[in-house]
DRENLUM-848874 format. One line per 2 residues: their letters; for each residue y, x, z of N, C-alpha, C, CB. Coordinates in steps of 0.2 Angstrom, whole numbers, plus 2048, in hexadecimal, padded with zeros to 3 digits. Atoms other than C-alpha are relative to their C-alpha. Glycine has a CB too. Example, Ala and Ser with C-alpha at 12.3 -4.5 7.8 and 13.67 -1.06 7.14 Angstrom:
<atoms>
as> 7FA,804,800,7EA,83E,827,806,804,800,800,7FB,806 | 7FA,7FC,7FF,7FB,844,824,805,7FC,803,802,802,7F9;
</atoms>
This chain:
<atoms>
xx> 7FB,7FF,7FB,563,EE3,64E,802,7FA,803,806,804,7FC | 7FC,80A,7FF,568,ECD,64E,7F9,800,805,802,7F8,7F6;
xx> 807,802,7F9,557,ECE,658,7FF,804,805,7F9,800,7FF | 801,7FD,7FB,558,EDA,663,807,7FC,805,7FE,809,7FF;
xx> 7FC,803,7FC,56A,ED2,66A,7FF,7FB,801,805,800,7FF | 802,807,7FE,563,EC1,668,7FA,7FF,807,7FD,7FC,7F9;
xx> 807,7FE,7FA,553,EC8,676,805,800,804,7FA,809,801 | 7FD,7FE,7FA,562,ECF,681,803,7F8,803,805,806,7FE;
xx> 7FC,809,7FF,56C,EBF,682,7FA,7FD,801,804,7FC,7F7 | 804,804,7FD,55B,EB5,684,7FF,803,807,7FA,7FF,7FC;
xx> 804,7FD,7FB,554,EC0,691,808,800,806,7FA,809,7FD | 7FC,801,7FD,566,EC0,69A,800,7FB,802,805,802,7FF;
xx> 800,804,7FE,566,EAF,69A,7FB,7FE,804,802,7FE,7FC | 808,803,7FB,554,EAD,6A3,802,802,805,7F7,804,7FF;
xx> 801,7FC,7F9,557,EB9,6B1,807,7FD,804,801,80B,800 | 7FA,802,7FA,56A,EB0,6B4,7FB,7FA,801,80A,7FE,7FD;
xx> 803,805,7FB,55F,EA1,6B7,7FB,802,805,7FD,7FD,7FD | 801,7FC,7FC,555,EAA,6BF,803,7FF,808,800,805,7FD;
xx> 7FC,7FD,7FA,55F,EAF,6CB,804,7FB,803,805,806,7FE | 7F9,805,7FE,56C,EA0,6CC,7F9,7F9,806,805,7FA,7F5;
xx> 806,807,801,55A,E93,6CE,7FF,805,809,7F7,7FF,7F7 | 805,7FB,7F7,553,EA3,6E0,806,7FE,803,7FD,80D,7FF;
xx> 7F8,7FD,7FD,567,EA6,6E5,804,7FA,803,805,804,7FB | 7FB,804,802,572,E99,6E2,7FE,7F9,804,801,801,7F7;
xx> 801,808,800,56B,E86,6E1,7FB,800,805,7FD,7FD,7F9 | 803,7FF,7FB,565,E84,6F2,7FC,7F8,800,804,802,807;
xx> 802,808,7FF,563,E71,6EF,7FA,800,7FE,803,7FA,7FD | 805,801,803,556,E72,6E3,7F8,801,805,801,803,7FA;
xx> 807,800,7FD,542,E70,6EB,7FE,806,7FD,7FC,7FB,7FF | 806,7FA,801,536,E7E,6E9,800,7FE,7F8,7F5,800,805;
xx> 802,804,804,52F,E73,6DB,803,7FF,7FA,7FF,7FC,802 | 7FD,803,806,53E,E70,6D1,802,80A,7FD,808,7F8,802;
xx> 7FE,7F7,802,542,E85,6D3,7FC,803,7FB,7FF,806,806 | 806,801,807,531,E86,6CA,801,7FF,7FD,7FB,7FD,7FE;
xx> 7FD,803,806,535,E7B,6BD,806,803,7FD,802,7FB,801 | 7FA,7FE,804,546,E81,6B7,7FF,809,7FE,808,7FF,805;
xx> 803,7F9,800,540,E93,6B8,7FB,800,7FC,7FD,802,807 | 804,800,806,531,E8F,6AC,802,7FE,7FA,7FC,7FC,801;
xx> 7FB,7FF,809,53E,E87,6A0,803,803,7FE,804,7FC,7FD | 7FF,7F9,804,546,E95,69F,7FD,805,7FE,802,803,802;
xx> 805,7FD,805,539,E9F,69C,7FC,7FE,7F9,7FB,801,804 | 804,802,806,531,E94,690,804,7FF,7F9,7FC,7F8,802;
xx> 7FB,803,805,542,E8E,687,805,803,800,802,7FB,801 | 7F7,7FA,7FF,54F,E9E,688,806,7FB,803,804,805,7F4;
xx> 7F8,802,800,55F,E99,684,802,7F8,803,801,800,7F7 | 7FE,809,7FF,55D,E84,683,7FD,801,807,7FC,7F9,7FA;
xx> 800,802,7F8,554,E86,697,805,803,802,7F8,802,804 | 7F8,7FE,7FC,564,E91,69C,802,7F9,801,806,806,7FC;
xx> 7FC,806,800,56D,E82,694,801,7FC,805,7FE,7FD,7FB | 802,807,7FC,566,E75,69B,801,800,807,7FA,7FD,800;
xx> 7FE,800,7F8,565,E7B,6AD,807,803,800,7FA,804,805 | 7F9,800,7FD,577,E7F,6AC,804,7FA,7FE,804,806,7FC;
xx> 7FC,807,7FF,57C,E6E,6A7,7FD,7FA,803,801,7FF,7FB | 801,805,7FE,56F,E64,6AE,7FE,803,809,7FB,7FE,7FB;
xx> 805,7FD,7F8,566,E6E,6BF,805,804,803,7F9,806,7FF | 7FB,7FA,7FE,576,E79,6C2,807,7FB,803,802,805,7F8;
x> 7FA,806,7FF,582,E6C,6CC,802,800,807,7FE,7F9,7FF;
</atoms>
């Protein structure tokens, strides 16, 4: 049951990057959309993190 809420929570957090990295952050280059978008896939929770405290500004 602690893993199937811990999927949801990961996988919510990918698609709000997702979405914030296509929608939102117009500054960023093609390149860097690629990138933050692959750390979230690669790194759930800690690539949300990061690009909400480092790529998200």
């Amino acid at each position: 049951m602690l893993e199937t809420i811990w999927g949801i929570i990961v996988l919510a957090s990918v698609i709000w990057v997702i979405y914030d990295v296509v929608t939102q952050n117009k500054r960023l280059s093609g390149a860097m959309k690629v990138l933050w978008i692959i750390a979230a896939l690669l790194f759930g929770i800690i690539g949300a993190a990061a690009y909400y405290f480092l790529g998200r500004k």
